[in-house]
MIPA-322273 format. One record per residue (C-alpha): residue in three letters; x, y, z; residue number from 1; chain. Coordinates in Angstrom, 1 decimal, always signed. Example, Ala and Ser with C-alpha at 12.3 -4.5 7.8 and 13.67 -1.06 7.14 Angstrom:
2
+------+--------+--------+--------+-----+-----+
! type !      x !      y !      z ! seq ! mol !
+------+--------+--------+--------+-----+-----+
!  ALA !  +12.3 !   -4.5 !   +7.8 !   1 !   A !
!  SER !  +13.7 !   -1.1 !   +7.1 !   2 !   A !
+------+--------+--------+--------+-----+-----+
This chain:
276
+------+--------+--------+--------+-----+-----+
! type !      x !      y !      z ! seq ! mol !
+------+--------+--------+--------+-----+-----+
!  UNK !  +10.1 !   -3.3 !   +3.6 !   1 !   A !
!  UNK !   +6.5 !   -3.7 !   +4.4 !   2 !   A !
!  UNK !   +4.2 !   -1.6 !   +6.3 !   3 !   A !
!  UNK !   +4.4 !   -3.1 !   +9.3 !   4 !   A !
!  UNK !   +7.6 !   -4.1 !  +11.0 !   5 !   A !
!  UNK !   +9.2 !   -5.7 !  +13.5 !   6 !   A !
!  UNK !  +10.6 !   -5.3 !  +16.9 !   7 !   A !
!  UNK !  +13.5 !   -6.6 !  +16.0 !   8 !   A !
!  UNK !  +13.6 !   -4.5 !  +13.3 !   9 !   A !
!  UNK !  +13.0 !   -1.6 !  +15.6 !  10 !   A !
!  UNK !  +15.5 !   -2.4 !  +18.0 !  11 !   A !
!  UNK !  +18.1 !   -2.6 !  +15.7 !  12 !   A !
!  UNK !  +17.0 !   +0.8 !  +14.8 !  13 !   A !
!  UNK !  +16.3 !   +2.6 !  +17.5 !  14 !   A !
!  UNK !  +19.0 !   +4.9 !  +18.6 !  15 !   A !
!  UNK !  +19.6 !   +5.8 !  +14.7 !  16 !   A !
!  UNK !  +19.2 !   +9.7 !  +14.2 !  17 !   A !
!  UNK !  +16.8 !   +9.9 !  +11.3 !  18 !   A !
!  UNK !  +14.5 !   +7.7 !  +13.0 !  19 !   A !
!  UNK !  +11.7 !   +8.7 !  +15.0 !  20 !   A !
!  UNK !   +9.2 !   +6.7 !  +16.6 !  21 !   A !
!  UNK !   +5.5 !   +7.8 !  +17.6 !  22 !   A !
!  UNK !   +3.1 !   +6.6 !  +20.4 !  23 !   A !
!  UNK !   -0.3 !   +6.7 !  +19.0 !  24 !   A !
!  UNK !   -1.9 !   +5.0 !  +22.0 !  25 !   A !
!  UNK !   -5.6 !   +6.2 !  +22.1 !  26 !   A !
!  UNK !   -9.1 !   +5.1 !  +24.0 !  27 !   A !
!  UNK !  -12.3 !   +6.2 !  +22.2 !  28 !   A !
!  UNK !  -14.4 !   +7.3 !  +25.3 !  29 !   A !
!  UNK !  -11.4 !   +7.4 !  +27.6 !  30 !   A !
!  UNK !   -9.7 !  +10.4 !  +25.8 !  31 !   A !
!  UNK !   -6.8 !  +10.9 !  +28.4 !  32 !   A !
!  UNK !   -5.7 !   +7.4 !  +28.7 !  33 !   A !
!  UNK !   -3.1 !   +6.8 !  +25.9 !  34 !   A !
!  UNK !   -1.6 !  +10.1 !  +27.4 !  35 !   A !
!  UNK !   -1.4 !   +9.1 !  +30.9 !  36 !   A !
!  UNK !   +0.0 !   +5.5 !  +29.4 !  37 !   A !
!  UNK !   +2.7 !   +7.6 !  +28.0 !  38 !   A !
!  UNK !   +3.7 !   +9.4 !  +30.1 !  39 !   A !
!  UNK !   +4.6 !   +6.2 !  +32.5 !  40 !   A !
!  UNK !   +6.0 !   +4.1 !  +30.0 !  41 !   A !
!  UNK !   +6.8 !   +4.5 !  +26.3 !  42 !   A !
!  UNK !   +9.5 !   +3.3 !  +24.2 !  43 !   A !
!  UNK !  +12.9 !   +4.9 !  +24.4 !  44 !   A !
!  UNK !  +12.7 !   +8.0 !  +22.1 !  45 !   A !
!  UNK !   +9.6 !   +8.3 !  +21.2 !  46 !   A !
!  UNK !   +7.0 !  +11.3 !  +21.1 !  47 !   A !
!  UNK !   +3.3 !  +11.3 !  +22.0 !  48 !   A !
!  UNK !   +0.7 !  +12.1 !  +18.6 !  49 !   A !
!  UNK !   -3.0 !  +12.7 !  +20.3 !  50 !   A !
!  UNK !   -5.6 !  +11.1 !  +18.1 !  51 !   A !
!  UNK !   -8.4 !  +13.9 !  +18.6 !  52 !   A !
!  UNK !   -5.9 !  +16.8 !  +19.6 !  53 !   A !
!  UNK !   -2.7 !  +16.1 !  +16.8 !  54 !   A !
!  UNK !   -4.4 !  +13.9 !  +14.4 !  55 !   A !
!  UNK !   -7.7 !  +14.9 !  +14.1 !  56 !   A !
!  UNK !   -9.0 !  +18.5 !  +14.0 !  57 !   A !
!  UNK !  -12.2 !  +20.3 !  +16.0 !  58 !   A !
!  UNK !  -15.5 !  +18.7 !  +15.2 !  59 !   A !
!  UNK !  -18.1 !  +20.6 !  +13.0 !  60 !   A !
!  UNK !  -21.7 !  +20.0 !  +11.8 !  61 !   A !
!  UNK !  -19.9 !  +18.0 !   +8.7 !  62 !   A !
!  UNK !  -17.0 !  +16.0 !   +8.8 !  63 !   A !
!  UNK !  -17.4 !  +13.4 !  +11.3 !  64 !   A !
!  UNK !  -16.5 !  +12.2 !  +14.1 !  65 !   A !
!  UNK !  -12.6 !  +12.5 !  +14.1 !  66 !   A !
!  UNK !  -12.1 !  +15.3 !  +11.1 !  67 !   A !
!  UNK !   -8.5 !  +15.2 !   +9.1 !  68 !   A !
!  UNK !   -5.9 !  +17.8 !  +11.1 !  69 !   A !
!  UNK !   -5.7 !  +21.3 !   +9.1 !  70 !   A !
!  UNK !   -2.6 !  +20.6 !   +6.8 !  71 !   A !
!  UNK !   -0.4 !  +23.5 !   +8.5 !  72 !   A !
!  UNK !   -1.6 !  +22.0 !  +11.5 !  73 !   A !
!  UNK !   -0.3 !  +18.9 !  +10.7 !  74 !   A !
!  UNK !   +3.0 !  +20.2 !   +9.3 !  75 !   A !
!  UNK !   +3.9 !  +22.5 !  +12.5 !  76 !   A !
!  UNK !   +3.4 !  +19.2 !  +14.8 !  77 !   A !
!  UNK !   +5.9 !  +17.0 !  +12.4 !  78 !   A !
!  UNK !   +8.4 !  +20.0 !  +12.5 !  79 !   A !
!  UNK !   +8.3 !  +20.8 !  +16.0 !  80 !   A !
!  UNK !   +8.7 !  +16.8 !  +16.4 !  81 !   A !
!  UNK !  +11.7 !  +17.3 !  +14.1 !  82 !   A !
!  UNK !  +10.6 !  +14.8 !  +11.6 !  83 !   A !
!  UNK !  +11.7 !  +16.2 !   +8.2 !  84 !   A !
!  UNK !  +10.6 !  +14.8 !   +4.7 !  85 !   A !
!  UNK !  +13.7 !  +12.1 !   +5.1 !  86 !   A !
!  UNK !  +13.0 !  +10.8 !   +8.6 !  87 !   A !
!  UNK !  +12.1 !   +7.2 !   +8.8 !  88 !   A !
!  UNK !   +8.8 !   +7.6 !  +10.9 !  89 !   A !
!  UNK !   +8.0 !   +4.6 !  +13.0 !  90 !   A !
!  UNK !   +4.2 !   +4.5 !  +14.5 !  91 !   A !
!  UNK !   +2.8 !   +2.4 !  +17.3 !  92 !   A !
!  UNK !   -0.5 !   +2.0 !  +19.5 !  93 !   A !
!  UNK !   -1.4 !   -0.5 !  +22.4 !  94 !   A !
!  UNK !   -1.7 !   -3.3 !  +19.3 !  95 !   A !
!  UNK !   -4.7 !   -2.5 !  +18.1 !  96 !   A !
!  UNK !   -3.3 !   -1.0 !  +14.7 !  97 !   A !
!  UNK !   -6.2 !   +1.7 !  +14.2 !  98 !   A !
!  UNK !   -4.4 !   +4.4 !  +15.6 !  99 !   A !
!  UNK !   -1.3 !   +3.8 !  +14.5 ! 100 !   A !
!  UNK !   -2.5 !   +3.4 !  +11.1 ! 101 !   A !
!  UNK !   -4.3 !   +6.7 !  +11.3 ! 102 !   A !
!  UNK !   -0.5 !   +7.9 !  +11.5 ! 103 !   A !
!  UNK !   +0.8 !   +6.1 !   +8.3 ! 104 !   A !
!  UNK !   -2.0 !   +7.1 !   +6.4 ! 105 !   A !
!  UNK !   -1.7 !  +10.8 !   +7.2 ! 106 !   A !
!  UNK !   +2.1 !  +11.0 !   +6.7 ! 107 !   A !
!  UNK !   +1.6 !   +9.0 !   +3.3 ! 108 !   A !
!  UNK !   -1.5 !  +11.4 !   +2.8 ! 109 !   A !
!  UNK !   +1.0 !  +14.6 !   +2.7 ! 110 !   A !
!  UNK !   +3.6 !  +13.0 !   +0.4 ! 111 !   A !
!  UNK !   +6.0 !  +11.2 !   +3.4 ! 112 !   A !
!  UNK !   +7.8 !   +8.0 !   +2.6 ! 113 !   A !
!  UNK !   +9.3 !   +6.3 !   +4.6 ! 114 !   A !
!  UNK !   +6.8 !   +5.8 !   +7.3 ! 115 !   A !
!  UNK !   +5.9 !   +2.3 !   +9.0 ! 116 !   A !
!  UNK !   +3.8 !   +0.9 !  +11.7 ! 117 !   A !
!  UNK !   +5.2 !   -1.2 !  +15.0 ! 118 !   A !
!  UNK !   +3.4 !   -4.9 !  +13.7 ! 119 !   A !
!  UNK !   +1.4 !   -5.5 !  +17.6 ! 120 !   A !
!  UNK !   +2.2 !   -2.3 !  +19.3 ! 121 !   A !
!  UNK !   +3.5 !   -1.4 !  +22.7 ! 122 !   A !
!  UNK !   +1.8 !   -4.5 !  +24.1 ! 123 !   A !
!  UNK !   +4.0 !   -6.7 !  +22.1 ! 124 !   A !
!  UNK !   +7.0 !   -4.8 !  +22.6 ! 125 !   A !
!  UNK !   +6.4 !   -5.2 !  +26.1 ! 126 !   A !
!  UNK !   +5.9 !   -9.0 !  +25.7 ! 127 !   A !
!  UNK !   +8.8 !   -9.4 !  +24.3 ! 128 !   A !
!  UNK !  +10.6 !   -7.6 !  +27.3 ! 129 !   A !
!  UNK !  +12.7 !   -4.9 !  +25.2 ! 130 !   A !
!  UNK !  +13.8 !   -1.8 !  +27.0 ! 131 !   A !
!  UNK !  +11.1 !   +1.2 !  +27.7 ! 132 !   A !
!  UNK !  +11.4 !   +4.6 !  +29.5 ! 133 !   A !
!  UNK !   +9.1 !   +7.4 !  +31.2 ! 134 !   A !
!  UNK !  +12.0 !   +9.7 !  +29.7 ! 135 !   A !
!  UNK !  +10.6 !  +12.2 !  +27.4 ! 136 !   A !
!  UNK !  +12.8 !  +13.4 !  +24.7 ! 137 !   A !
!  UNK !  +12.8 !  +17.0 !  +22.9 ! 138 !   A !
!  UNK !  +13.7 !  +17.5 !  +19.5 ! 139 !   A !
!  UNK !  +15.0 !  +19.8 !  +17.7 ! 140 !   A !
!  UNK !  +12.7 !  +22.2 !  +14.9 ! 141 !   A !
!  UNK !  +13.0 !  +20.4 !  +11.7 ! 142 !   A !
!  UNK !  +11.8 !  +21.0 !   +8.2 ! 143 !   A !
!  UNK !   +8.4 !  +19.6 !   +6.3 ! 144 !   A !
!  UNK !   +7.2 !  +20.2 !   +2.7 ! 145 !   A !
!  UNK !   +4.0 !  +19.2 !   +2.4 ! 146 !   A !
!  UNK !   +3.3 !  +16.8 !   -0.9 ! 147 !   A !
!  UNK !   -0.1 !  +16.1 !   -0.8 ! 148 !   A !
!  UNK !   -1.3 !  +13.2 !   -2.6 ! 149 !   A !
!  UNK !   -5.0 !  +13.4 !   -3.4 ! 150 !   A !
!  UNK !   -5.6 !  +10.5 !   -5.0 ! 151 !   A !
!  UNK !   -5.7 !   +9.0 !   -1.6 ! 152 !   A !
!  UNK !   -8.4 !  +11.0 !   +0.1 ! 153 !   A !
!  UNK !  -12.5 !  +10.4 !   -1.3 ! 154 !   A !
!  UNK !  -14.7 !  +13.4 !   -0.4 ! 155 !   A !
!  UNK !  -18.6 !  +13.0 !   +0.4 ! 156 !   A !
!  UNK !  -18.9 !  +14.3 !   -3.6 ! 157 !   A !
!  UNK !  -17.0 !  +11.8 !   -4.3 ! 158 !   A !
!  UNK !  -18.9 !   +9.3 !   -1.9 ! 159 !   A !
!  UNK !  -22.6 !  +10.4 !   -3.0 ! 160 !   A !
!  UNK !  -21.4 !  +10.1 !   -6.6 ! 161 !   A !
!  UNK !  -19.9 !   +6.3 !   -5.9 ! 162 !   A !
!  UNK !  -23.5 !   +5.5 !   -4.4 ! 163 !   A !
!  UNK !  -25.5 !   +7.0 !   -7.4 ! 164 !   A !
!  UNK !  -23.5 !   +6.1 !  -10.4 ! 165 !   A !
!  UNK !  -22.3 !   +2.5 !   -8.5 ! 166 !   A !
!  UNK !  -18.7 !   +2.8 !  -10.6 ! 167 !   A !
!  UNK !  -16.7 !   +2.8 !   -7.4 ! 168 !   A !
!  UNK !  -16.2 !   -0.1 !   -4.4 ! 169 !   A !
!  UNK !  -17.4 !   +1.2 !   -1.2 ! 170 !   A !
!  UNK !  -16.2 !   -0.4 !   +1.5 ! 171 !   A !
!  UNK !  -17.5 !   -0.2 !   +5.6 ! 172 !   A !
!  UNK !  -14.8 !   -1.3 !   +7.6 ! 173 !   A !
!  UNK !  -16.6 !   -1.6 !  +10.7 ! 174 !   A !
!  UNK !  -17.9 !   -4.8 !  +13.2 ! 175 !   A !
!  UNK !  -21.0 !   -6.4 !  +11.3 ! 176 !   A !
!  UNK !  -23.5 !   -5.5 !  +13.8 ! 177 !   A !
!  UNK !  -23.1 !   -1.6 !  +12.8 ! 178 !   A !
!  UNK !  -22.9 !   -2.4 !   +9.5 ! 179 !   A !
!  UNK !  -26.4 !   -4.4 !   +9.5 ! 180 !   A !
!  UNK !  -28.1 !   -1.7 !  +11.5 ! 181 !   A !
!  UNK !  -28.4 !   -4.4 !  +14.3 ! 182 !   A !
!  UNK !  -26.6 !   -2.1 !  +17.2 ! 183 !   A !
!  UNK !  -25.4 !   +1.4 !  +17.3 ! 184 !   A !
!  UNK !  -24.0 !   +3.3 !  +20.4 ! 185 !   A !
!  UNK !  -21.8 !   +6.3 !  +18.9 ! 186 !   A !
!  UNK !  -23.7 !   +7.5 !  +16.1 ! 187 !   A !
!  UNK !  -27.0 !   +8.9 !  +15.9 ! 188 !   A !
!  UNK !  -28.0 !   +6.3 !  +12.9 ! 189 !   A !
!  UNK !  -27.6 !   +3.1 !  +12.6 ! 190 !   A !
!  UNK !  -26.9 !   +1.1 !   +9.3 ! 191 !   A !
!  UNK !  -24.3 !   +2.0 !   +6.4 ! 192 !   A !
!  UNK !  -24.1 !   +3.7 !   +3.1 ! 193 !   A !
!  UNK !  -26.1 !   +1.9 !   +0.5 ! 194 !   A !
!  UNK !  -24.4 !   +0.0 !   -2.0 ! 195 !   A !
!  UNK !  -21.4 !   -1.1 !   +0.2 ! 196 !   A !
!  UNK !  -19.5 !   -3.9 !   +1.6 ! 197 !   A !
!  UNK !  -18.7 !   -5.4 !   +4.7 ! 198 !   A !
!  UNK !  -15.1 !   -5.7 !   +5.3 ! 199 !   A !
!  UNK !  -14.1 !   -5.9 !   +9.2 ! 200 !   A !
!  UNK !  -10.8 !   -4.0 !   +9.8 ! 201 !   A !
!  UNK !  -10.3 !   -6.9 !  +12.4 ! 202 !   A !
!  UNK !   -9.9 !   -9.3 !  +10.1 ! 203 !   A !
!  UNK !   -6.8 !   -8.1 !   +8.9 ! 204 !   A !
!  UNK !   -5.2 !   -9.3 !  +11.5 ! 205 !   A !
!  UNK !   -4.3 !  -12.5 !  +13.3 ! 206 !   A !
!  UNK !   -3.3 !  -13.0 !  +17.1 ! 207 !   A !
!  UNK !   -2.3 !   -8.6 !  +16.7 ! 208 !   A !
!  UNK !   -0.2 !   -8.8 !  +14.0 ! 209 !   A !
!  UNK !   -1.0 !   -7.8 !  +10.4 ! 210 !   A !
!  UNK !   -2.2 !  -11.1 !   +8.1 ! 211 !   A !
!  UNK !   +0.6 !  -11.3 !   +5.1 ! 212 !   A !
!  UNK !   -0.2 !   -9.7 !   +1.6 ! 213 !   A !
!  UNK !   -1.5 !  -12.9 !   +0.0 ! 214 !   A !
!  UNK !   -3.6 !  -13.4 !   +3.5 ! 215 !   A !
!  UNK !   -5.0 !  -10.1 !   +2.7 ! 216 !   A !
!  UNK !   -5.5 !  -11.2 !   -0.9 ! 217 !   A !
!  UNK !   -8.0 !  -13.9 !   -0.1 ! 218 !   A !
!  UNK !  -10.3 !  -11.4 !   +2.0 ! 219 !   A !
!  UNK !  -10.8 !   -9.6 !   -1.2 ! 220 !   A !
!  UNK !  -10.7 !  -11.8 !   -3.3 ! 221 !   A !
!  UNK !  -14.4 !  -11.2 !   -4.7 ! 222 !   A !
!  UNK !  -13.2 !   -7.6 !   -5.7 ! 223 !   A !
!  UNK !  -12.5 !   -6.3 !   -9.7 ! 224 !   A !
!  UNK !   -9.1 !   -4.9 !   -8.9 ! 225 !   A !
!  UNK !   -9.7 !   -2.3 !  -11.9 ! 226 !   A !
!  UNK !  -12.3 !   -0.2 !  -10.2 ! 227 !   A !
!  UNK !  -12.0 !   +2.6 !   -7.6 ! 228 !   A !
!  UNK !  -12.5 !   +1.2 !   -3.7 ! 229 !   A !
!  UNK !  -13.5 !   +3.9 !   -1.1 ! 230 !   A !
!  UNK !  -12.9 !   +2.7 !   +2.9 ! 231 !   A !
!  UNK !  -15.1 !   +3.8 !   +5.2 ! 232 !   A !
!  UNK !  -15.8 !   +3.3 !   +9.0 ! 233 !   A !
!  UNK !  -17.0 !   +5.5 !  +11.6 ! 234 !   A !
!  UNK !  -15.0 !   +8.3 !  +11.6 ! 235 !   A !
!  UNK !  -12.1 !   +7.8 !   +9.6 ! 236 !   A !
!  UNK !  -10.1 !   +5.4 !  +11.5 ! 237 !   A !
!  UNK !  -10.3 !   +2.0 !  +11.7 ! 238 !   A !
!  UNK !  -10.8 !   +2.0 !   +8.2 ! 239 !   A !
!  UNK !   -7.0 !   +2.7 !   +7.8 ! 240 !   A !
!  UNK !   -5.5 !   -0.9 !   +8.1 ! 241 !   A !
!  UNK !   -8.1 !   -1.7 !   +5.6 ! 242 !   A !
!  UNK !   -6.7 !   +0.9 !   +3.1 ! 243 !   A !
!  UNK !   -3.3 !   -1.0 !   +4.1 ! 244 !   A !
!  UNK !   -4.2 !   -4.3 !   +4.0 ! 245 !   A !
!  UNK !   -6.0 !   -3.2 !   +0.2 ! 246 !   A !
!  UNK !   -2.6 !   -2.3 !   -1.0 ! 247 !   A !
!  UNK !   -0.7 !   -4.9 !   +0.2 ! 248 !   A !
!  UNK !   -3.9 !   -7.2 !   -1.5 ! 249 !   A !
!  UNK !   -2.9 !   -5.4 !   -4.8 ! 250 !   A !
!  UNK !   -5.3 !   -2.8 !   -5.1 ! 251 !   A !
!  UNK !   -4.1 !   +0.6 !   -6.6 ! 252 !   A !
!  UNK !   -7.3 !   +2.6 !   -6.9 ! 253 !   A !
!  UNK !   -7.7 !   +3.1 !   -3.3 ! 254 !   A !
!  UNK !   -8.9 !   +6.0 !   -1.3 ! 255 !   A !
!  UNK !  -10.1 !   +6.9 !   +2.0 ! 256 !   A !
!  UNK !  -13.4 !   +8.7 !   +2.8 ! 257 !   A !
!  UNK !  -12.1 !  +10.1 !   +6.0 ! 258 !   A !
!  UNK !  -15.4 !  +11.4 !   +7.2 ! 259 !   A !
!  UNK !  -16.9 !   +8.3 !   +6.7 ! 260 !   A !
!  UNK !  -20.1 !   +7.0 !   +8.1 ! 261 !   A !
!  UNK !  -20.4 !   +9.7 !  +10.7 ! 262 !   A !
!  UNK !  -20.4 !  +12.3 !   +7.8 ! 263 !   A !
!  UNK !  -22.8 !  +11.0 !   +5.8 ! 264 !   A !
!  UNK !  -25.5 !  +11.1 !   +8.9 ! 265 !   A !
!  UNK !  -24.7 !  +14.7 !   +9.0 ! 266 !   A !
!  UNK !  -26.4 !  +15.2 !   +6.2 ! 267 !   A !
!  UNK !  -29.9 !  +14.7 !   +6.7 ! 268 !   A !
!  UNK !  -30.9 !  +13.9 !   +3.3 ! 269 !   A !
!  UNK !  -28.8 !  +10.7 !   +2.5 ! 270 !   A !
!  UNK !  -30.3 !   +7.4 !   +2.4 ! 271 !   A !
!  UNK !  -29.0 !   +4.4 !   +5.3 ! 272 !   A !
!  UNK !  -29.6 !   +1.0 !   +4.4 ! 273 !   A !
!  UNK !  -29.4 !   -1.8 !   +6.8 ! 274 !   A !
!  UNK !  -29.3 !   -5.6 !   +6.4 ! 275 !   A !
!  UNK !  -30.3 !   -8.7 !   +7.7 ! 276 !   A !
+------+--------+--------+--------+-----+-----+
């Protein structure tokens, strides 16, 4: 099965007991909204993950914008959600993908299988007029080992030593404007880390669904499959469907730098290139 599924599939699914589906639904400068969205209407089942207060933990001088969760963190918030290590973990956001996909790569980040992402999100769901609820459900306490995988995680060591020694991919996942320097309203720099490549997380997709594997393919096609590839965007999350949509391209060597552009600002010293 692939990493984004259906709603069919899902529907099918749904009321199966090792199955748990999460509402990621997030607004970056609206921070309340995907809340308020769920609490009106949500699919049947499902639980409410806050980007900035379940998947991200408190902002520091390093780090960026949206730092990982603290691990035990993380695991109490699966366990009290009763997903265990065998639970088939569906994820969904408004169709975007990002925040969803911040999800995936966290639960595949601490060793979890069987994870997957709704392909278009609530608003497809909606579209294609299959049942929702403003029920909300309790679970009961379940179990998680954490595995954690760290091939899949690049640190800023690991970042500054891609830039210097130029053996690793570095990829910015963000619109081209940022990336060139040309307009930035979050961060307090504008530009990207030197020595990397332009790869809009957008165009992963097609009309809100995910592009198929060889689709993905032809994007980076123009990339030695052999080396390391480090993903990048802001801070850490729009750069997930691009770790995905890597994979699915055939790339192995691939890791996230989950502090990404916003950490390397933090640090006064490192270099920002722009590009016309």
């Amino acid at each position: 099965m692939k990493t984004f599924i259906s709603n069919e599939w899902l529907l099918e699914h749904l009321e199966d007991e090792e199955v748990r589906v999460v509402d990621c639904r997030f607004k970056l400068g609206n921070p309340n909204e995907g809340s308020s969205l769920f609490q009106t209407s949500h699919l049947p089942g499902a639980i409410y993950f806050d980007l900035e207060k379940d998947l991200s933990s408190v902002v520091r001088e390093h780090g960026g914008r949206h730092p990982l969760p603290k691990l035990e963190q993380f695991k109490c918030l699966l366990e009290k959600s009763g997903i265990s290590n065998s639970t088939t973990v569906v994820a969904y956001d408004g169709g975007e993908g990002a925040f969803a996909s911040r999800l995936w790569w966290l639960l595949k980040y601490v060793g979890h299988e069987k994870v997957f992402i709704l392909d278009g999100g609530f608003r497809s769901w909606e579209q294609s007029s299959f049942p929702v609820t403003n029920n909300i459900v309790q679970y009961n306490q379940a179990e998680y080992i954490l595995d954690i995988q760290k091939d899949m995680l690049a640190s800023y060591l690991d970042v500054k030593q891609a830039v210097e020694s130029k053996d690793a991919i570095l990829i910015d996942s963000r619109e081209t404007k940022r990336y060139m320097g040309v307009e930035e309203l979050i961060d307090k720099k504008a530009g990207h880390i030197p020595g990397a490549h332009n790869y809009v997380w957008l165009e992963g997709f097609q009309n809100g669904h995910f592009k198929e594997p060889y689709e993905q393919a032809n994007r980076f096609h123009n990339l030695d499959k052999s080396k390391e590839v480090i993903v990048y965007c802001g801070s850490g999350v729009t750069a997930t469907p691009n770790v995905i949509a890597l994979k699915d391209a055939g790339f192995t060597k691939v890791k996230l730098y989950a502090g990404s552009f916003s950490d390397w600002i933090s640090y006064e010293e490192n270099e920002v290139a722009t590009k016309n």
